[in-house]
C-alpha positions as MATLAB code, in Angstrom:
seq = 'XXXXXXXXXXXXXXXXXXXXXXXXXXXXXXXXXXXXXXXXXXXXXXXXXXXXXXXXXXXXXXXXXXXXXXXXXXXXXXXXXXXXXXXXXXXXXXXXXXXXXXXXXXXXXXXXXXXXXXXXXXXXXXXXXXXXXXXXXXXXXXXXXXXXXXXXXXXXXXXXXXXXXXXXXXXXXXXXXXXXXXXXXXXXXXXXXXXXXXXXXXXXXXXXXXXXXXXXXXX';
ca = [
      58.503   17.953  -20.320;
      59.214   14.924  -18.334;
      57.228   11.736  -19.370;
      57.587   10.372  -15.426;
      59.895    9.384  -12.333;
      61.243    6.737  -11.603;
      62.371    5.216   -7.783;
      65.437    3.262   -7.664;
      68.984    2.525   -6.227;
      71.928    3.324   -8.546;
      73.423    1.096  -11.436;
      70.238   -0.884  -11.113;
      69.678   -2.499  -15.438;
      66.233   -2.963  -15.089;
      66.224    0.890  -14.531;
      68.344    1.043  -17.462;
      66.131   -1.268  -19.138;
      63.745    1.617  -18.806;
      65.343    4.638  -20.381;
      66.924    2.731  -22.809;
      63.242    2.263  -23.998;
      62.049    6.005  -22.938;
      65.433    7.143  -25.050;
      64.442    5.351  -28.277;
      60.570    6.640  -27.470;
      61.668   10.112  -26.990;
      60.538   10.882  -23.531;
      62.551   11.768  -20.683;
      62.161   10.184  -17.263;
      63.335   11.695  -14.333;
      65.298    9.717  -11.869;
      64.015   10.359   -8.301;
      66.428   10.590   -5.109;
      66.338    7.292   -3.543;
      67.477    5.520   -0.003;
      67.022    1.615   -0.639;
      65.195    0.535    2.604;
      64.041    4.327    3.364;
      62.419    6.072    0.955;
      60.437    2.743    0.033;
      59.177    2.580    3.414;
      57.424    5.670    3.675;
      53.842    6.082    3.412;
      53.755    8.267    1.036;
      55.992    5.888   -1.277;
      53.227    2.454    0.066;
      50.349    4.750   -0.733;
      51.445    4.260   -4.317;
      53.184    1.229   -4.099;
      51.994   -1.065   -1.544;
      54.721   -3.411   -2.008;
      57.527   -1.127   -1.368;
      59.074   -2.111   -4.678;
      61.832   -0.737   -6.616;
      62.090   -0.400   -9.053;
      58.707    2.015   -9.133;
      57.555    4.594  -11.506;
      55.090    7.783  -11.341;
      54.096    9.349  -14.637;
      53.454   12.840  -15.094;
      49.549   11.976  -15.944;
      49.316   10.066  -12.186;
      50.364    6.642  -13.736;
      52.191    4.406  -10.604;
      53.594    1.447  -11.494;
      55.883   -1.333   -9.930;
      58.039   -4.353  -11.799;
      60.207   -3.142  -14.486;
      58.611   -5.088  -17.018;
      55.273   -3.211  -16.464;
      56.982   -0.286  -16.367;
      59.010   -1.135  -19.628;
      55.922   -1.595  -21.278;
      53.912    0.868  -20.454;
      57.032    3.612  -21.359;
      57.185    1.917  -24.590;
      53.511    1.958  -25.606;
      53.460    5.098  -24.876;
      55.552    6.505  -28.099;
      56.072    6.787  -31.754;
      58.243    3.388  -31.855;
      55.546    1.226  -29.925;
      55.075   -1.267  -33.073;
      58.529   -1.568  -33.620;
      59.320   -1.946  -29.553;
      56.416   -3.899  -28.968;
      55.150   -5.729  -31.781;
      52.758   -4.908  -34.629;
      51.063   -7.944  -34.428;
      50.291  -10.819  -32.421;
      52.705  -12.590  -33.761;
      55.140  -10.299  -33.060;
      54.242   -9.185  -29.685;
      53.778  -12.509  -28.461;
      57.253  -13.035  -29.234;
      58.509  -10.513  -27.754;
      56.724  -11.303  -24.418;
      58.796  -14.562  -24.727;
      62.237  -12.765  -24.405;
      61.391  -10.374  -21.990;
      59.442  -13.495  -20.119;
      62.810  -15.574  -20.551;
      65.046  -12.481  -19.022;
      63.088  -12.758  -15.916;
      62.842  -16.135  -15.715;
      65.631  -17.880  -17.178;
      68.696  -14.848  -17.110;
      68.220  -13.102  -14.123;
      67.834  -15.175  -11.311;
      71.111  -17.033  -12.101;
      72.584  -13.932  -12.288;
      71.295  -12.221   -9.620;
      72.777  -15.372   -7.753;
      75.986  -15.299   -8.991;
      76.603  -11.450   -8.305;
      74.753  -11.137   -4.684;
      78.021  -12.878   -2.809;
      79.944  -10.641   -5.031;
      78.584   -7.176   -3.757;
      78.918   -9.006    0.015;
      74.682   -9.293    0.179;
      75.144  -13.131    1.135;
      78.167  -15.211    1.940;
      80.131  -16.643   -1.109;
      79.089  -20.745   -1.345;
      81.272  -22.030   -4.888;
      78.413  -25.094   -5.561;
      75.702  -22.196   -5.456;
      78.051  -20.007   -7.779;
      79.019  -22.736  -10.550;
      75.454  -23.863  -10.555;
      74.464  -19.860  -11.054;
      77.125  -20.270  -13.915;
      75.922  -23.217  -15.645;
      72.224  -22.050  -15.304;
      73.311  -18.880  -17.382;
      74.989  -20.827  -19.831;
      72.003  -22.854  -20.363;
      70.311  -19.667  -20.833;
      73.093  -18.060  -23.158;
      73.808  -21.431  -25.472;
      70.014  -20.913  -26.297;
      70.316  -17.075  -27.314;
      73.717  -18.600  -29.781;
      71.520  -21.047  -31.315;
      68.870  -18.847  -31.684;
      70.752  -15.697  -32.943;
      73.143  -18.144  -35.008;
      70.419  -19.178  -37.369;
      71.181  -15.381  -39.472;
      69.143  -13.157  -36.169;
      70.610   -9.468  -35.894;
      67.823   -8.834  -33.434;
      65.813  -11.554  -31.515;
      62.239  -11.142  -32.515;
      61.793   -8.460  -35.788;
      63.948   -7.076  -37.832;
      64.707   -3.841  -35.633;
      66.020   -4.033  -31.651;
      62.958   -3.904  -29.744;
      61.571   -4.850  -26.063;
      62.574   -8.354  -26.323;
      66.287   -7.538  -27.663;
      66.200   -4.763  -24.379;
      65.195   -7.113  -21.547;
      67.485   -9.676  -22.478;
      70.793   -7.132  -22.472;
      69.735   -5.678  -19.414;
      69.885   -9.215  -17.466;
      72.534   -9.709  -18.760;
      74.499   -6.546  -17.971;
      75.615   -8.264  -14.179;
      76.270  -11.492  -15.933;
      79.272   -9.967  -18.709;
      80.239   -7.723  -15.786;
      80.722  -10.728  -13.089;
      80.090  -14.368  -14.670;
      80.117  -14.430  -18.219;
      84.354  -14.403  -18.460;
      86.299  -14.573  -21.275;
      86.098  -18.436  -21.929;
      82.829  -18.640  -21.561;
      81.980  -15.771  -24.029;
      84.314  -17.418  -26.647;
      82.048  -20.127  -27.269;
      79.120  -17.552  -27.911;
      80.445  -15.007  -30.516;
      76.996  -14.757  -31.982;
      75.828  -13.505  -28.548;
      78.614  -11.247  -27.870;
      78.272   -9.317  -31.153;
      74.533   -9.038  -30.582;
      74.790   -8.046  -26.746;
      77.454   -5.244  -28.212;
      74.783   -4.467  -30.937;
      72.158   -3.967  -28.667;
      74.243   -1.971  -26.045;
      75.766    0.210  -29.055;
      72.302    1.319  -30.289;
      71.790    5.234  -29.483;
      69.733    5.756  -26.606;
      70.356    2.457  -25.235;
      74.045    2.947  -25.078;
      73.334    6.275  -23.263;
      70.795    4.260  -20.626;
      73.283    1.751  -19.711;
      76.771    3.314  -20.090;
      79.860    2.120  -21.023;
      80.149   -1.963  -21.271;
      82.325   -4.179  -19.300;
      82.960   -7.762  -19.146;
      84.812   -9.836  -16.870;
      88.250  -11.380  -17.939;
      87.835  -14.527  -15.424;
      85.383  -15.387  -12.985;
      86.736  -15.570   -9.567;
      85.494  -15.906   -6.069;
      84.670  -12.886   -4.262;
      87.550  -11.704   -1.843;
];
């Protein structure tokens, strides 16, 4: 039985982001034919989702949600791996919130910078891109110094939420920004990002990995 649906365009992470977490739960989500700028506008779609958001997700008990995040949660509080995915204890879910906080915070919008001129949304400006670059640096020197201190996972001592939202920010970033140079100075994040995206039911959500030999302006 299907746990939900969820509305998005295609090869969209935080989607992934999503199943990766149903996948490890054991539920299935259903992925719901979707026209960016269409579907979203319809008033049947507003009447759940005012915003027009997607990301957006329906659960089979009448459950709408929008942001992947709240999404993401709620999927993963909803199984049998909710401590391990969410936290057991304050402690521990408090920092996990600080990972998934940082992904939206810190990762993505860098990234989401760097790629937008690359998939022809916005014209390619080269200050805009290498400050995109050196923002998700910042953020990826941080993960090395954090995961370099013995981490396999970044909050608890299984892959959880936190470990999730990171990779999935990151996906654009390896696929685009994050070339080979750049990823030589952060082995410890490498081998965890491969980690994470290795995991069963994660590796299924997100498919196979790729990373970028060089970064190069957009032709």
């Amino acid at each position: 039985m299907s746990f939900g649906t969820i509305y998005s365009y295609p090869n969209n992470p935080r989607v992934a982001k999503v199943h990766a977490v149903a996948n490890l739960n054991g539920l299935k989500i259903e992925d719901a034919p979707f026209e960016f700028g269409k579907t979203n506008k319809t008033p049947e779609f507003l009447a759940k989702f005012p915003l027009g958001k997607a990301p957006a997700f329906s659960s089979a008990d009448g459950v709408n949600l929008f942001e992947s995040n709240a999404i993401a949660h709620y999927v993963a509080d909803s199984g049998p791996l909710r401590d391990q995915l969410l936290g057991s204890n304050a402690a521990e879910r408090a920092a996990i919130q600080q990972w998934v906080t940082m992904a939206e915070t810190e990762v993505m919008p860098p990234v989401v910078t760097a790629i937008l001129p690359r998939f022809g949304f916005v014209p390619y400006d080269q200050g805009a891109d290498d400050q995109a670059a050196s923002k998700i640096e910042r953020a990826v020197d941080s993960l090395e110094r954090h995961i370099s201190s013995g981490k396999t996972w970044l909050a608890g001592e299984k892959i959880s939420l936190a470990d999730i939202s990171i990779a999935a920010a990151l996906v654009w970033g390896f696929t685009f920004a994050i070339d080979a140079e750049m990823r030589a100075k952060y082995p410890g994040v490498v081998a965890w990002y491969e980690r994470v995206m290795g995991t069963q039911g994660v590796k299924e959500a997100f498919g196979e990995t790729k990373f970028v030999e060089k970064r190069t302006a957009p032709k």
